[in-house]
N, C-alpha and C positions, 0 to 999 in steps of 0.2 A: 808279346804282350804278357803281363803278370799280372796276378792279384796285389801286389806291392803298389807299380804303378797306377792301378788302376784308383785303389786306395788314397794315393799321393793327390791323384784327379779330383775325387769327389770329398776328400777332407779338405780340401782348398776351398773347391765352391761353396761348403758347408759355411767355413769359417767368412766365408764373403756376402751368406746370406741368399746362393741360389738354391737351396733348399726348398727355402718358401718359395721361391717366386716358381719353382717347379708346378704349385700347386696352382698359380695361376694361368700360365702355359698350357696345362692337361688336365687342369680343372672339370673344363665340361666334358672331354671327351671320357675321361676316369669315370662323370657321373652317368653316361649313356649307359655305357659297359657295366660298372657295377650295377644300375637300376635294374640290368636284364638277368644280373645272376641270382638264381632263388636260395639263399641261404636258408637255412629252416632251425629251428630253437636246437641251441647247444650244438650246432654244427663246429668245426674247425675250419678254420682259414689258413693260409699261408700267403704271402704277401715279399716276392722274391724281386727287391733292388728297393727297400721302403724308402729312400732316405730319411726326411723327416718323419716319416711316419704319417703323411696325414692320409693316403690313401688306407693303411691299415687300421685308422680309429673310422674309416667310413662304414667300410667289412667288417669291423666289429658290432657298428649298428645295426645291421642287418636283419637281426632278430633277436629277440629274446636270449639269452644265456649263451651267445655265439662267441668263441674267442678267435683274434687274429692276431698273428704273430708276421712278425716282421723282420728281414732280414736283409741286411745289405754289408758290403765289404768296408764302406768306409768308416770307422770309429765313432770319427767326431761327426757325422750324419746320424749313428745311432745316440751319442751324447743327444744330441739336439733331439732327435723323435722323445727321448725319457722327459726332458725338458717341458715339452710341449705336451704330454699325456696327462693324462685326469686320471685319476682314481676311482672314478664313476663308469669307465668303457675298458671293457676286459678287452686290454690288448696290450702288448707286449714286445718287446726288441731286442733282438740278439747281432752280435756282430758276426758274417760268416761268409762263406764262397759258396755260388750253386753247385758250385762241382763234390761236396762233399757238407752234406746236408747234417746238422748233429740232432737230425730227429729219429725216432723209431720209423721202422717201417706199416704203411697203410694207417698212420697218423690224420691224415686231412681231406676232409670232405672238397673240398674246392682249392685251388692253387690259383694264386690270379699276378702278375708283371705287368706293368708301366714303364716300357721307355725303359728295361734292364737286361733284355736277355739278350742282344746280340753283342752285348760287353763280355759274355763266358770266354774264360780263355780258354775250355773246352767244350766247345758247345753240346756235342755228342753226348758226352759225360753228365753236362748239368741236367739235359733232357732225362738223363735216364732216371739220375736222382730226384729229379721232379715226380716223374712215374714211380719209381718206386717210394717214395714219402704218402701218395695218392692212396686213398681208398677204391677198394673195388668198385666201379661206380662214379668215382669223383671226376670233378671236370675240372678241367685249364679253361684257362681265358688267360694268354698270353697277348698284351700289346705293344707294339711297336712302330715305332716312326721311321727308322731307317732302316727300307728295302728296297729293291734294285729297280721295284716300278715307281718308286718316288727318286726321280733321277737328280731332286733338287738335295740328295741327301747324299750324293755319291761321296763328296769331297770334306764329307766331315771327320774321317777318320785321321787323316789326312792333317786337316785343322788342331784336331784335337792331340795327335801324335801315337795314337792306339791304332790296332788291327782289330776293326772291327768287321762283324758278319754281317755282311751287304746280299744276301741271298734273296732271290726269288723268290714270289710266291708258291712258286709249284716245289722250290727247296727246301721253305721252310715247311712245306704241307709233310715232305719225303721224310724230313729230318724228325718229327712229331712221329709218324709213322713205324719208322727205323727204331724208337724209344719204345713202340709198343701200343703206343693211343691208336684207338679206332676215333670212328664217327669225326674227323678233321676236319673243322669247317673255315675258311677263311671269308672277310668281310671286312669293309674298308668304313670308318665312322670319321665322320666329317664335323670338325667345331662349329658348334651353332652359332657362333656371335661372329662368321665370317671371317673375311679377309683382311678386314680393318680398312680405314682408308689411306690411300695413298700420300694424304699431305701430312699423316701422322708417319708413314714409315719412315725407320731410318737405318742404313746400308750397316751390314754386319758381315763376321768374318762367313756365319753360316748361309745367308743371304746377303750378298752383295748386291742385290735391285732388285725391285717391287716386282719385277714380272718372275722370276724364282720365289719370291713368297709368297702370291700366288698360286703359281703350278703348283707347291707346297701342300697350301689350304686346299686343292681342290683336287691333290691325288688324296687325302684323308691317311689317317695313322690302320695300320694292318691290323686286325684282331682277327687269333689263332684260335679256335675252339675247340677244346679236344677231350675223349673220355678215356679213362682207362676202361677196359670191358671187365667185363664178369667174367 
């Protein structure tokens, strides 16, 4: 897997308009998560796979004089995030790879992912850049939908033609760990508006039948919580 291809991936979906529909997909579970993180005035944010950007103008609301930056690998996903930004929510887009961050070091109060981090073609690497970008003190809130206890996401990689990290929960706690975060907390959030109903579903390459979308909805999306220490 490369940052090229991956690039190729999500400048498609961009140009096809899954961008937005991203934000209806992860909508509620993005809003559980960010409502639980305490952003505080003039804190910094980071915001690692933003595509459009809408989850970073949310973390920029957060407080008073907070700014969030946002980063993703595919181009024409950050074209679109500039697009869609206002001149009224300090927030902001760069194009870039987790694996080599173009911030300074101890830059950002909170680091927060949606649905990004097990696309790193180095996962090791981007973890550490995350921690090292981290303020002493600062916290991750990493999310993610495909791990190895949501069995209904095994074959996405697969689908999609990437080598993607399918790891455990007790993996990705080791792999947080190995980077240097204390305090690891894992916890599974579940979309509030359910499973939908059945005469509305209809068969995809990700779900091929109601009963995997389902299982889906009710293993819930993984959220990583993690601090750098003092």
């Amino acid at each position: 897997m490369s940052h090229e291809k991956i690039a190729t991936l999500f400048d498609d979906w961009a140009h096809k308009g899954r961008g937005e529909r991203m934000q209806v997909g992860h909508g509620d579970v993005v809003e559980q998560v960010i409502d639980d993180i305490t952003v505080k005035p003039g804190q910094q944010v980071l915001d690692l796979g933003c595509g459009v950007g809408w989850a970073t103008r949310m973390l920029a609301q957060k407080a008073p004089g907070a700014q969030a930056i946002g980063v993703d690998v595919a181009p024409a996903m950050i074209a679109k995030a500039e697009e869609l930004s206002s001149l009224t929510i300090r927030a902001r887009y760069e194009v870039g790879t987790f694996e080599q961050l173009d911030f300074p070091d101890e830059k950002f109060d909170h680091v927060f992912s949606m649905e990004a981090m097990y696309y790193s073609v180095d996962l090791p690497q981007a973890l550490r850049e995350v921690h090292r970008v981290m303020k002493t003190g600062g916290e991750a809130n990493i999310v993610i939908d495909c791990y190895a206890e949501r069995e209904s996401t095994h074959g996405w990689g697969h689908t999609l033609g990437l080598d993607l990290h399918v790891l455990t929960e007790a993996e990705w706690k080791a792999a947080f760990e190995h980077a240097g975060f204390t305090n690891v907390e894992l916890s599974r959030v579940k979309d509030r508006r359910g499973a939908g109903v059945e005469d509305d579903f209809q068969a995809s390459e990700h779900f091929p039948s109601w009963e995997e979308h389902v299982a889906y909805h009710e293993a819930g999306s993984l959220r990583i919580r993690a601090t750098k220490p003092f």
